[in-house]
C-alpha positions, 0 to 999 in steps of 0.5 A, a space after each residue: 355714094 348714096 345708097 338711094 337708087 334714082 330713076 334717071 333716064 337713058 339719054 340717046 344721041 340724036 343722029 347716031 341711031 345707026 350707032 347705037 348698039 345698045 344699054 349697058 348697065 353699071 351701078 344705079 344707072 343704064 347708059 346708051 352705047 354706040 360704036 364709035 367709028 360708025 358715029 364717025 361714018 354717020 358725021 361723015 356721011 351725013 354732014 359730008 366732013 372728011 375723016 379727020 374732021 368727023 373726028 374731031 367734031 366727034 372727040 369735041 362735040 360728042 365724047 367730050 360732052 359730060 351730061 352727067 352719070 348717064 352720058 351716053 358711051 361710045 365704044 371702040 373695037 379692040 382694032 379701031 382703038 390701035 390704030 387711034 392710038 397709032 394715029 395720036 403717037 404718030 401725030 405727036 411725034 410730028 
């Protein structure tokens, strides 16, 4: 770790303003955060892909994109992560 403090920009994702619901700070760097099912909703509105496409648009081409220590973090209630995870076990038990 470096003990200089450098002045890095918030990088936003352009087409989830909707989203956004914030910056959150964490050491010697502010991130923008979003709510990811709304960034889901916005793909599926906006680009008129299903459900299952606007996720995975989503996990590939959004939450799988590092652009470094302030890439952007895209939040999941407690709620919407279960049944994620119940989704993923379902399909792996397929």
């Amino acid at each position: 770790m470096s003990d200089e403090i450098e002045d890095a920009p918030v990088l936003f994702a352009v087409g989830f303003e909707g989203a956004l619901l914030g910056v959150g700070r964490q050491f010697n760097s502010d991130v923008a955060v979003y709510d990811y099912s709304k960034c889901v909703s916005i793909l599926m509105e906006e680009q008129d892909f299903s459900y299952e496409d606007a996720v995975e648009w989503m996990e590939y081409n959004v939450v799988g994109a590092y652009v470094g220590k302030t890439t952007p973090i895209f939040l999941m209630d407690q709620e919407y992560y279960q049944e994620v995870v119940d989704a993923e076990k379902k399909d792996a038990a397929t």
